[in-house]
N, C-alpha and C positions, 0 to 999 in steps of 0.2 A: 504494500500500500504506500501510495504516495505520500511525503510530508510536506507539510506546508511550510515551506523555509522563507516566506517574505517577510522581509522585516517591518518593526512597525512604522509608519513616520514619525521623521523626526522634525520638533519644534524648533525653530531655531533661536536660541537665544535671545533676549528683550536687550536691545541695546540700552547700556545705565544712563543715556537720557530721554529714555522712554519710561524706566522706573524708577525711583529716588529711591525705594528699598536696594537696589543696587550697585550704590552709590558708595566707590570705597572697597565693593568687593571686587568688583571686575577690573585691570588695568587694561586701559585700550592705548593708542596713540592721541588718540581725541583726550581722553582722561587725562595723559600726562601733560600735554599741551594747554588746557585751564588749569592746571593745579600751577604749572610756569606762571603764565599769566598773569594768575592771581593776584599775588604781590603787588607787582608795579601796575597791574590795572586800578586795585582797587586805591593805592598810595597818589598813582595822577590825578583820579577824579573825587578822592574824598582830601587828600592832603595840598600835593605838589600846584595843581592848577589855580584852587581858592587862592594859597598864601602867594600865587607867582601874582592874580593879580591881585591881591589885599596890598602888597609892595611895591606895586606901580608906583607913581608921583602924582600926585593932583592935589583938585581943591580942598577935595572931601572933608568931612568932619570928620573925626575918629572920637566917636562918642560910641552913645550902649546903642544904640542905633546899626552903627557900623559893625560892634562886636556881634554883635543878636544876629545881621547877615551872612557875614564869615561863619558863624557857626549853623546857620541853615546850611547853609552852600555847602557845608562840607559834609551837615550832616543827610545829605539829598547825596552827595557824594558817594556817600558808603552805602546805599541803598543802592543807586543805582548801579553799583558794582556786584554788591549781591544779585541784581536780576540779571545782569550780565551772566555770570559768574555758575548760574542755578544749574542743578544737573535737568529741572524740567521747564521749557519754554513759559514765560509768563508775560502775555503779549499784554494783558490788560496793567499788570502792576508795572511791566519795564514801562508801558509809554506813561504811565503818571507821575514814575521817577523821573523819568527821563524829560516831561516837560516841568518838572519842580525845580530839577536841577539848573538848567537851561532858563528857563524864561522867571522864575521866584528864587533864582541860587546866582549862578554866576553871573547873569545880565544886570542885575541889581545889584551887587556888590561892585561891579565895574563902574556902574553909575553912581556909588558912597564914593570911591574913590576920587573919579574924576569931579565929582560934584556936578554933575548936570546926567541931565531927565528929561525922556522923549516927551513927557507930558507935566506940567508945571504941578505940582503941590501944593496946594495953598493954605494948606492948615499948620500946627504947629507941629514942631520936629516932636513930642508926645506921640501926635498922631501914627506918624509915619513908623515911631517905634514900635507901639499895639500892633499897627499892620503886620510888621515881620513876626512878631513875638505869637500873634494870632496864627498863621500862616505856618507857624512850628510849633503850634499845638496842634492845628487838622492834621500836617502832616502824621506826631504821633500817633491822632486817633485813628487816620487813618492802618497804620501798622500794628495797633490793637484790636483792630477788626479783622485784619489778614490773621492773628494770630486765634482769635475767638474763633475763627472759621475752620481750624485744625479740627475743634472739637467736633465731630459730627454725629446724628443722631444715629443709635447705635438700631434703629426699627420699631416692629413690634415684637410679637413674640417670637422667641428662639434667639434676639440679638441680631438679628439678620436684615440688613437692609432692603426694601426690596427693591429692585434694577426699574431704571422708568426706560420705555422705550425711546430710541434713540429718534427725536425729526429729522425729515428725510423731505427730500425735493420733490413733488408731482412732477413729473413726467410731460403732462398735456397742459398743465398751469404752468412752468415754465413754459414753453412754448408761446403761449398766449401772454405772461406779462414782457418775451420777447418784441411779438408782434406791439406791444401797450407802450415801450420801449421807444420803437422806433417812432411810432407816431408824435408822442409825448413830444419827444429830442424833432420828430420834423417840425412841430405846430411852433414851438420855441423857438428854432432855428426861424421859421417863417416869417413870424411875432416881429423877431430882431430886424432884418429886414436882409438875412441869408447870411452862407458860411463864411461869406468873408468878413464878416465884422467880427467872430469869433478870435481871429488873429489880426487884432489890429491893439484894442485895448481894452484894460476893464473899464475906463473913462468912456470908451464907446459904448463897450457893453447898459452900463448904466445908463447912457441917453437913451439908448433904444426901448431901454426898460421905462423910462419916462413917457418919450415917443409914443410908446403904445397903450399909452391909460392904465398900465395897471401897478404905477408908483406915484400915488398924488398928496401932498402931505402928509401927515403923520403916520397914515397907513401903509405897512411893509406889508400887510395878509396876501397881496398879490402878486407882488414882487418875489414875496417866498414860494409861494406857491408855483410861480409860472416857472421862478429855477430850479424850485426842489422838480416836479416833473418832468422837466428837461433835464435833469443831470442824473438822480438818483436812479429809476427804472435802469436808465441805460450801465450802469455804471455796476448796478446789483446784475444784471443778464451777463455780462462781459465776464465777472465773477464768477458766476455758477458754471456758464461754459469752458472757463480758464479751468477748471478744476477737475470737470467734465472730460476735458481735453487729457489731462495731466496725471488722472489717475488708471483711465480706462483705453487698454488697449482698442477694444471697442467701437468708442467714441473716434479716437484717432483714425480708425479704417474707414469712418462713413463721410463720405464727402458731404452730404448737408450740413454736418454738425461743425466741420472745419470753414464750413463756405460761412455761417452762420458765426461762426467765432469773428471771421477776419469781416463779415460788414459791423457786428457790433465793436472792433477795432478799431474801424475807422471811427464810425459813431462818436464813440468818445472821443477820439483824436480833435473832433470838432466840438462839442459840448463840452468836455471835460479839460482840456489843454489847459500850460498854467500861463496860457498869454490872458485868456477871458476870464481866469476866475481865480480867486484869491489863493493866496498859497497854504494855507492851512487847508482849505479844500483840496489842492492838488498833493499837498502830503498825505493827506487821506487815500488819497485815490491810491498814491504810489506805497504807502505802504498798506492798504490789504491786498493789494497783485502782490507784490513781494512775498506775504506769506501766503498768499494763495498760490501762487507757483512751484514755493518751495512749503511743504504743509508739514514737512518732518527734520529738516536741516537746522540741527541745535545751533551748528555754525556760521550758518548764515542770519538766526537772529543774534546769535553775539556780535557780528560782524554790524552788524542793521543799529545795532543800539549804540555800539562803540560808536559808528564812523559818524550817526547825528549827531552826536555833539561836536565833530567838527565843522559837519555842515551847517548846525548849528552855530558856530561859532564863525564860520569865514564864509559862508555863498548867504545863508537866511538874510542879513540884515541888507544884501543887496542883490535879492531876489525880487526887488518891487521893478524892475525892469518896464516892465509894460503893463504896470498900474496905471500912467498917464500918455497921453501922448507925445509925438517929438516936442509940440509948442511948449508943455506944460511939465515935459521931468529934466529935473536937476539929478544929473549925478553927484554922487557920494564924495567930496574930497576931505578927507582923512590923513594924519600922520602918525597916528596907534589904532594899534589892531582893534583898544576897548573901546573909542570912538563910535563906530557904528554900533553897540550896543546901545547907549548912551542917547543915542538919536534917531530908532528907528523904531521897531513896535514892542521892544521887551518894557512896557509901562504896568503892568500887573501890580507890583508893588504900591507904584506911584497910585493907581487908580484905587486900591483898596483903601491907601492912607484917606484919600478924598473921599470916599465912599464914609471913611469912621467921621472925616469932618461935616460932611453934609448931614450923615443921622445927627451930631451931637447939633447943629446949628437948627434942630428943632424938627423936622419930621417923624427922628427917633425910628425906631423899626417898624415893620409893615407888615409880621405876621402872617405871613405868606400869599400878601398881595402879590408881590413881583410872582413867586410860582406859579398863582394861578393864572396869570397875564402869559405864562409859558408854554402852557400847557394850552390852556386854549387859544394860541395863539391864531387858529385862523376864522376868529370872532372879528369880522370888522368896524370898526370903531362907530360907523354908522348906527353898526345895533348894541355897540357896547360903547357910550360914548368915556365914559369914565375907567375904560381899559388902561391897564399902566404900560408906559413906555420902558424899552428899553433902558435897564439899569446904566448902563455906560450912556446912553444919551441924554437923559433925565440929570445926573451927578456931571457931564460935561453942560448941559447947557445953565444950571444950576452955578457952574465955573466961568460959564464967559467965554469958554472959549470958540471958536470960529468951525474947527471940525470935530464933529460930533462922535465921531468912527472911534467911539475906546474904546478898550475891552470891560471886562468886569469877570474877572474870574473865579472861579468856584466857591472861595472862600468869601468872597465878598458879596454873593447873592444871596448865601446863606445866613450871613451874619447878617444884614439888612434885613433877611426875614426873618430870623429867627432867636439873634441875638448870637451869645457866644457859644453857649451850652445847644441850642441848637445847630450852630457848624461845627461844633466838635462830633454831633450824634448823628451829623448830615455824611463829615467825612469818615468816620467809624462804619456807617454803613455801606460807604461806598468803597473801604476796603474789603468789610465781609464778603459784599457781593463780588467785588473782583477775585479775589482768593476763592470763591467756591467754583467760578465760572473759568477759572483759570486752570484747578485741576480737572476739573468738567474734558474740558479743551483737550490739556496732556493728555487723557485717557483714552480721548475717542479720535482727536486726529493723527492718528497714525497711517504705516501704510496699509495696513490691513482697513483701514475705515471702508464704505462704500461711495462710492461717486458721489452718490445725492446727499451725503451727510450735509446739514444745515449748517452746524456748528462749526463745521472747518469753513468756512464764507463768512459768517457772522459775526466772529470775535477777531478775525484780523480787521473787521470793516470797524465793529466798533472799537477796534484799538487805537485804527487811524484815526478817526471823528472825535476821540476823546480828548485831544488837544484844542479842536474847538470847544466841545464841551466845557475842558478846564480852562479857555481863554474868554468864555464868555464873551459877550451878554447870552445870557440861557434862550430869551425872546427871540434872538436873531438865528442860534440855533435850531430852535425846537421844530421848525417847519419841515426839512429834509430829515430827521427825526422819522417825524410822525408820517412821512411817506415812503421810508424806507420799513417802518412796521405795516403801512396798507401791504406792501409788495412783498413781505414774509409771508404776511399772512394768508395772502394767496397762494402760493406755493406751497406753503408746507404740509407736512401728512406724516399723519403715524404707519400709514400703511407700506408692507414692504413686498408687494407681489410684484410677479414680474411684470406687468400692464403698466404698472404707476411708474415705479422706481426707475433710476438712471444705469444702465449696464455700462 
């Protein structure tokens, strides 16, 4: 009688930046190569880079002002080394590091330095010390909420978690918010008055937006609206396809699905480019392709988070290129590197300081006015006439000043609405949920995931968008928001037969 001598399959090994449990047991090349690293990564961006420029030469004051920064800066420093550094990708905590460090860390300590601010401060040097000092409380609570998040519920009975089914992409709904897509990006494109106004400027862009009735005083609900559906559709389809493309053999052999890839391409190349549309938008763009391209390359996000802060630091602050046109932009003339910090859009700091001066000079806080002004934002002031404005517009025209275009970042929408102890509870949560959404991520986007997995699209996109998020105003945000949730919600399905799902 015959034996059956075939062996069993073999599993292959869980690479140790796919499991943290084996992290320390296994040495790879990969492994030896972060453990190198480590050191002088985490010594440049939490030590060497703060103190090179806290030594600069300038105006600045060196009061507790100045010391309360250097020790943000450094202490964003060592965090973002840690997500650097992680054995499991954490796209939502690296980009909150990584925009703390960068735009509330080193931009603002350059600007204590030199003593000048892209945006004036008009309150007392008090103020502006709250602002940091607050700013380094979110951030801890923030990292008490990542750490609360470790504890997880341990089920019901038996101790045993139960497994939630994984959302997955419809098949014929994609399809159709492709076709929803194209349309969206044509009516837009049309609106403006065609593609080529798309690469001329955002100064153009804006007129046309005027041009067409649907930006007239106070009201943005249309102006959101007409960009969110021109950009986002197309820009979510581009997404799902790029993944579609990149995980399935499949996909790659059917020429629709490649013909369909390279016109949603171009699509964006015209709606999405960063000649028509601001740069925090176009970093978004660029960084959920990044990890949607590459959906298991540990390397390539250490690589992703390092080299932003030097783009951060030398191309951002003169990326406004063709914000205005030939008549109207002034180029950048500089003689120190920390100069265009100094002068360009890292004001976060500045704007919060204003923000504690405007509540104390009598409005005081608003209880979650501003949120609710967020959330519904596409209430038109017609039927809501006592709707609130933009945080950043509202605290600049309250300043006098001529452009209204400021930020108001996380900490400062929340403080406004909720006082201190409310942004500490605002940012505490939004660590929680990042940390739980983050191992979520680790677990399921691997190579093993399926095509249509939702969550490998979804959390690079919202990694990208988070730095508007965190650059505020929430109001000017929340529009492309709430149109990239209609365009989930379309899509998505728990079911995994083979009719729906993506091969």
């Amino acid at each position: 009688m015959a034996t059956d001598i075939r062996k069993p399959p073999v599993t292959p090994a869980p690479s140790p930046f796919e499991d943290e449990s084996l992290w320390g047991k296994v040495t790879t090349p990969r492994t030896l190569l972060s453990r190198a690293l480590s050191v002088p990564l985490a010594l440049g961006f939490a030590v060497f880079l703060p103190l090179f420029v806290a030594v600069q030469s300038g105006a600045g004051q060196r009061d507790a002002a100045f010391w309360l920064q250097l020790l943000l800066t450094m202490y964003a420093g060592a965090r973002l080394s840690a997500m650097v550094l992680t054995s499991r990708r954490k796209l939502l905590q690296g980009s909150f590091w990584l925009f703390v460090y960068m735009a509330m860390g080193v931009a603002p300590l350059a600007q204590a330095v030199l003593g000048q601010v892209p945006t004036p401060v008009v309150g007392p040097r008090s103020d502006l010390t709250a602002a940091i000092g607050l700013v380094l409380l979110g951030c801890t609570a923030f990292d008490v909420g990542v750490l609360l998040a470790r504890h997880r519920p341990t089920g019901r009975a038996g101790g045993s978690q139960k497994q939630s089914r994984p959302v997955m992409t419809h098949r014929r709904r994609l399809q159709l918010l492709t076709v929803l897509s194209f349309l969206c990006s044509a009516a837009f494109v049309m609106k403006l008055g065609g593609p080529a106004v798309f690469f001329s400027s955002r100064q153009e862009i804006i007129a046309g937006i005027e041009e067409a009735g649907v930006s007239n005083g106070d009201g943005q609900a249309g102006q959101a609206l007409l960009r969110g559906f021109g950009t986002v559709p197309a820009l979510l389809s581009l997404l799902l396809y790029t993944r579609w493309l990149v995980t399935s053999k499949f996909a790659r052999r059917k020429v629709s699905i490649i013909v369909t890839w390279s016109a949603l391409a171009l699509l964006n190349l015209v709606v999405n480019n960063p000649i028509s549309n601001p740069r925090y938008w176009f970093l978004t763009v660029m960084f959920a392709l990044l990890f949607t391209v590459f959906p298991v390359s540990a390397a390539m996000y250490r690589v992703a988070l390092s080299m932003a802060v030097v783009i951060a630091l030398l191309v951002f602050p003169f990326a406004d290129r063709f914000r205005y046109d030939e008549k109207n932009y002034k180029p950048v003339e500089t003689t120190s590197f920390l100069e265009p910090m100094a002068l360009k859009d890292y004001d976060q700091i500045g704007m919060f300081a204003n923000t504690i001066t405007y509540s104390e000079s009598g409005p005081g806080h608003y209880y979650g006015r501003q949120l609710a002004g967020s959330i519904l934002f596409a209430v038109p002031r017609s039927v809501w006439p006592g709707k609130p404005r933009d945080t950043g517009v509202m605290v600049g025209q309250w300043m006098g000043t001529v452009n209204t275009n400021l930020s108001s970042p996380i900490w400062a929408e929340l403080w406004l609405d909720f006082g201190p102890l409310g942004m500490g509870g605002g940012l505490l949560a939004m660590g929680y949920a990042s940390a739980r959404v983050d191992r979520r991520y680790a677990k399921r986007a691997t190579r093993r995931a399926p095509p249509g997995s939702l969550i490998s699209v979804v959390v690079p996109l919202v990694a990208g968008y988070s730095f508007i998020l965190l650059r505020g105003p929430l109001l000017q945000a929340s529009g492309r928001v709430a149109i990239a949730a209609l365009c989930l919600a379309l899509i998505a399905t728990h079911r995994q037969d083979r009719s729906t799902t993506l091969r």
